[in-house]
C-alpha positions in Angstrom: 17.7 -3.3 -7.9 19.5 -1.1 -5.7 17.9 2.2 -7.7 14.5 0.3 -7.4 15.2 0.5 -3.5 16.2 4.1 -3.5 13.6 5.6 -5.6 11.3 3.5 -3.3 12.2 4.8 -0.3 12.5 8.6 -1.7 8.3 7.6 -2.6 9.8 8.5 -6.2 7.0 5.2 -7.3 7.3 5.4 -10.4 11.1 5.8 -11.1 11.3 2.8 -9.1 8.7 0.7 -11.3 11.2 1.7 -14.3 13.9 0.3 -12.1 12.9 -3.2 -10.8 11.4 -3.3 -14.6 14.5 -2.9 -15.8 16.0 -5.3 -13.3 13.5 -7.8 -14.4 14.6 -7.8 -18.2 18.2 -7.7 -17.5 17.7 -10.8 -15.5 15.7 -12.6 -17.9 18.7 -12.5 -20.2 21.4 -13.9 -17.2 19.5 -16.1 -15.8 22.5 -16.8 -13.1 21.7 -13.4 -11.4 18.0 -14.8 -10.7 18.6 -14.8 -7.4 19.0 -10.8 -7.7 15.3 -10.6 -7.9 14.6 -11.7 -3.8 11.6 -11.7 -2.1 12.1 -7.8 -0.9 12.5 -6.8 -4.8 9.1 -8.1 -5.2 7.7 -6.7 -2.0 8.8 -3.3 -2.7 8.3 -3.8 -6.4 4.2 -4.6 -5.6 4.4 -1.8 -3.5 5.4 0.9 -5.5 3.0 -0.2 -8.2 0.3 -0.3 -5.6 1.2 3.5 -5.5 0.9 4.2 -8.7 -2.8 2.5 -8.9 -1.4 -0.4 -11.1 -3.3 -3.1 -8.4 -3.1 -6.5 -10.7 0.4 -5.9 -11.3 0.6 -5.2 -7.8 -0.8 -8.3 -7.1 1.3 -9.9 -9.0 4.5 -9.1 -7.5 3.2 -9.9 -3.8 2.6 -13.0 -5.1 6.1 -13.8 -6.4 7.7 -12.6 -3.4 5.0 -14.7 -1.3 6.0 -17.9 -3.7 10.0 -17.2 -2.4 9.2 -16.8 0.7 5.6 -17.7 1.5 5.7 -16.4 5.6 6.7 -12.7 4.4 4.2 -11.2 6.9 4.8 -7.4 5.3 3.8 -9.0 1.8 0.9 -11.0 3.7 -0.3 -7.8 5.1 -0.4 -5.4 2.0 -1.7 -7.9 0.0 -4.2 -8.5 2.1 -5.0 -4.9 2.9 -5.1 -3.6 -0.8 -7.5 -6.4 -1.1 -9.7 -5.7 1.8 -9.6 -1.5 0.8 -11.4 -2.7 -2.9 -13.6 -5.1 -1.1 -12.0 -8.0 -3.4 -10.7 -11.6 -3.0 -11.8 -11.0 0.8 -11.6 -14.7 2.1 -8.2 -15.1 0.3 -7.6 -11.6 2.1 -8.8 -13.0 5.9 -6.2 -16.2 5.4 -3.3 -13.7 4.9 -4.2 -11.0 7.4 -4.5 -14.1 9.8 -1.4 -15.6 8.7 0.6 -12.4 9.0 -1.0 -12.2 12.7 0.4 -15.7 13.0 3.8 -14.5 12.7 3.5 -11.1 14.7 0.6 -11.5 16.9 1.7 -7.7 18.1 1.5 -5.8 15.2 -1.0 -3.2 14.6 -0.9 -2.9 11.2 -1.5 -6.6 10.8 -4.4 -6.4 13.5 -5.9 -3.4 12.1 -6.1 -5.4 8.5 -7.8 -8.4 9.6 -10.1 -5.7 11.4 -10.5 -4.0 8.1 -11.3 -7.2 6.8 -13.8 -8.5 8.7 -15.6 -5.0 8.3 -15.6 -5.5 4.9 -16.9 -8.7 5.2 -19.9 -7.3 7.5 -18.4 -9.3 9.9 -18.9 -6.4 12.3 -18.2 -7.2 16.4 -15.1 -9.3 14.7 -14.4 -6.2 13.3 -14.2 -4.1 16.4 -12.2 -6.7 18.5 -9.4 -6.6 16.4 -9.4 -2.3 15.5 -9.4 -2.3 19.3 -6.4 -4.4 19.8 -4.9 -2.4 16.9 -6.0 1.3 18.8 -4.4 -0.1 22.0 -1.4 -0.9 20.6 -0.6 2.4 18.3 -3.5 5.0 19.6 -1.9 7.7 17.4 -2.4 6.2 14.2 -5.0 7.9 12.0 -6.0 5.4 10.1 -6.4 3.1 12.6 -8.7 5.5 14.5 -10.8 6.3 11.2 -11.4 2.4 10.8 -12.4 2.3 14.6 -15.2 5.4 13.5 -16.3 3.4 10.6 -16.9 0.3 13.1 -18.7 1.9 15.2 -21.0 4.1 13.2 -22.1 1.0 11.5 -22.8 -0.6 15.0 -24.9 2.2 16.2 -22.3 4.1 18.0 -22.6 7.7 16.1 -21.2 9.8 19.0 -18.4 7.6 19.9 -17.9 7.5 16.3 -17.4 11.4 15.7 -15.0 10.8 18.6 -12.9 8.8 16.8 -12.9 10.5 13.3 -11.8 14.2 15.5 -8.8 12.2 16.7 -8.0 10.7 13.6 -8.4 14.2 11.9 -6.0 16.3 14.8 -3.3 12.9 13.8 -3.6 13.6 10.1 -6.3 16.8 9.2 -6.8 17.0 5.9 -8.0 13.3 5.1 -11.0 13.9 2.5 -12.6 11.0 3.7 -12.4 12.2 7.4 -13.8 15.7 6.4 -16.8 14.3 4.7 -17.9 12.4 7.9 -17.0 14.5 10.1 -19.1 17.6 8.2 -22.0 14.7 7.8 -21.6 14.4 11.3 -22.2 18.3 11.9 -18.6 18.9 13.0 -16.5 21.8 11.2 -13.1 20.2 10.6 -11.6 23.9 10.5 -12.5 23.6 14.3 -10.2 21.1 15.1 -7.4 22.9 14.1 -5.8 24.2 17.1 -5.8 20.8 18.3 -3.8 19.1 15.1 -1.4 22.1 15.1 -0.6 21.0 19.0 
C-alpha cells in the first residue's frame, strides 16, 4: 500500500497499479488486514488506473472507496469528471459533481465538473454559471479557462471564446486541443509565446 502511494505520487501509474494489485491479493489471503485497503487505497488506486486508460477498472475502485466512505468528495469528483470527459453515465455523473459541491461548495475543481457536466449534457447557461464560479475562484487554471471557451463558443460567443482558449494556452501552451481551436480560430499559437514564457 505504502509503495502504491509512492509510485502514485512520483506519477509512476503503472508501478503503482502493480502495487495496490498486489496489496489486493495479499489481503485476500489475511482477511484481518482488510482494513489495509481504506478508502484512499481505492481513490488513488482508481486514479492511477484512470492514468493508465484502464476507465472500468477505474470505475470500479471509486466505487469501492465511495461504498467505505460514500461523502469522499475527491472520489465524487473524479468519478464524476472521468464520466462527464467520455460523455457517459452523465446523470449518475450530475448527482456526484453536486454531491461533492455539497460538501465543498468552494472548490473549483468540484464547480468546474458539474460545469463540465452540464455542458455535456447541453445544458448550456447551467453550464456557464458554474465554469464562471470555477474561473473566479482559480482564474489561472487552464483547464478551467478551456472549458469556459468551449461554453461560450457553443453559446455564440466566438471572440470571447478565443479569449479564453489564448489564456488557457499562455497557463499551459502546448495543449493539442487548445492549438486546434485556437488555429480554427485564425490565431497562431507560436504567437502567444512570449506571453506563456512570462
Amino acid at each position: 500500500v505504502a509503495l502504491g502511494f509512492f509510485r502514485a505520487a512520483r506519477e509512476q501509474y503503472s508501478t503503482a497499479i502493480a502495487a495496490f494489485e498486489k496489496a489486493e491479493e495479499l489481503v485476500s489471503s489475511s482477511p484481518e488486514d482488510t482494513s489495509l485497503l481504506s478508502p484512499e487505497v481505492y481513490f488513488y488506486f482508481g486514479a492511477a488506473l484512470e492514468r493508465e486508460g484502464q476507465i472500468e477498472r477505474a470505475a470500479s475502485q471509486f466505487e469501492k472507496c465511495l461504498e467505505l466512505e460514500p461523502d469522499h468528495a475527491d472520489a465524487l469528483n473524479y468519478l464524476a469528471y472521468m464520466w462527464a470527459e467520455r460523455g457517459v453515465h452523465l446523470n449518475r455523473a450530475e448527482r456526484l459533481a453536486t454531491r461533492a459541491l455539497q460538501i465543498d461548495p468552494l472548490n473549483p475543481a468540484f464547480l468546474d465538473t458539474l460545469g463540465w457536466v452540464y455542458y455535456m449534457q447541453q445544458k448550456n447557461e447551467e453550464a456557464l454559471e458554474k465554469i464562471e464560479e470555477a474561473l473566479d475562484l482559480l482564474p489561472e487554471d487552464s483547464t478551467i479557462c478551456e472549458h469556459y471557451g468551449d461554453v461560450l463558443e457553443r453559446l455564440g460567443y466566438g471572440v470571447e471564446a478565443l479569449d479564453a482558449w489564448r489564456a488557457a494556452w499562455i497557463r499551459e501552451p502546448g495543449r493539442a486541443s487548445l492549438k486546434e481551436k485556437l488555429e480554427a480560430g485564425g490565431v497562431d499559437p507560436s504567437t502567444l509565446q512570449t506571453e506563456a514564457e512570462a
